[in-house]
C-alpha positions as CSV (number, residue, x, y, z in Angstrom):
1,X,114.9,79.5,67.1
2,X,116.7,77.3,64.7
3,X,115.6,74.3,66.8
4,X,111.9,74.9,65.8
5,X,112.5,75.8,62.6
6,X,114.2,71.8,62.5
7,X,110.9,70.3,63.7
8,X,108.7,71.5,61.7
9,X,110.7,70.9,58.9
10,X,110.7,66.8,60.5
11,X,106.9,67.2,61.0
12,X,106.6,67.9,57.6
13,X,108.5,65.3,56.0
14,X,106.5,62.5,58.2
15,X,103.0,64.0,56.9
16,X,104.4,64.1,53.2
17,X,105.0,60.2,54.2
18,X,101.9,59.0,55.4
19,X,99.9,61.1,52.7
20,X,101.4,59.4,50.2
21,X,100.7,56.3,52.2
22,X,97.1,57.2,52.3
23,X,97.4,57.0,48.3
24,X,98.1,53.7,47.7
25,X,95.3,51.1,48.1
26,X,95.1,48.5,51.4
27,X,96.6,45.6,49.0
28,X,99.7,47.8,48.5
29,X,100.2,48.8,52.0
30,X,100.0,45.0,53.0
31,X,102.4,44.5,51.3
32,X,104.6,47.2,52.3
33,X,104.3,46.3,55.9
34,X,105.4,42.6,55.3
35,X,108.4,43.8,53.1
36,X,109.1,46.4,56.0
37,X,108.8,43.4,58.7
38,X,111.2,41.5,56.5
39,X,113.4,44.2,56.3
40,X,113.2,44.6,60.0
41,X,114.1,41.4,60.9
42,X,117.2,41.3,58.7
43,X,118.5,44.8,60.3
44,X,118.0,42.9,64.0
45,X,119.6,40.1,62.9
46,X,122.6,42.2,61.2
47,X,122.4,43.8,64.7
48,X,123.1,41.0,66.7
49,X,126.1,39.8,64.7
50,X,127.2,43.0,64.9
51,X,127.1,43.8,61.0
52,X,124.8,46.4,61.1
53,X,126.8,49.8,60.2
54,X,123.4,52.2,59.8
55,X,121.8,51.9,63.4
56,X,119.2,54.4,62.7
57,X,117.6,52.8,60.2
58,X,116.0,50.1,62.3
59,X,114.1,53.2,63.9
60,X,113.0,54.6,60.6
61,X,111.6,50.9,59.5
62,X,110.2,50.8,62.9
63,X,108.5,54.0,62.4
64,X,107.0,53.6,58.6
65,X,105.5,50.1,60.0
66,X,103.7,52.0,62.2
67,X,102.3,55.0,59.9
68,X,101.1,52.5,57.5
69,X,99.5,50.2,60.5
70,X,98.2,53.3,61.7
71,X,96.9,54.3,58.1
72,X,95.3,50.8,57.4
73,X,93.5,51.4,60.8
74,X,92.0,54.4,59.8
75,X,90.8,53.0,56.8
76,X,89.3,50.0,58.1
77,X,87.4,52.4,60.7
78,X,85.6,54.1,57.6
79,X,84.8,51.1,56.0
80,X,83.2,49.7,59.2
């Protein structure tokens, strides 16, 4: 039971996330993604030298890239 109690706590952090992706303007979230690609690439290349101490947060980076692709999406479908 405390298992479910966890997830939905996790789903609920990821909505609060992309809402307040949905907030900022397509300019903004353009931005964001390049400075999250940038940041990406430094955490692979910390990786491969084998600097990198927090492993996880190339999955979180990984994961906000794709909520704000997947918000700029959405947008450019109700414009279109």
């Amino acid at each position: 039971m405390a298992e479910k109690k966890s997830k939905k706590v996790e789903t609920a952090k990821a909505s609060s996330k992309a809402d307040e992706f949905r907030t900022k303007s397509t300019d903004e979230l353009t931005d964001q993604v390049a400075k999250l690609k940038k940041e990406q690439f430094n955490l692979r290349f910390q990786k491969a030298n084998g600097q990198l101490e927090k492993t996880a947060r190339i999955r979180a980076v990984r994961r906000d890239i794709a909520r704000i692709e997947t918000i700029l999406a959405e947008t450019r479908r109700k414009a279109g």
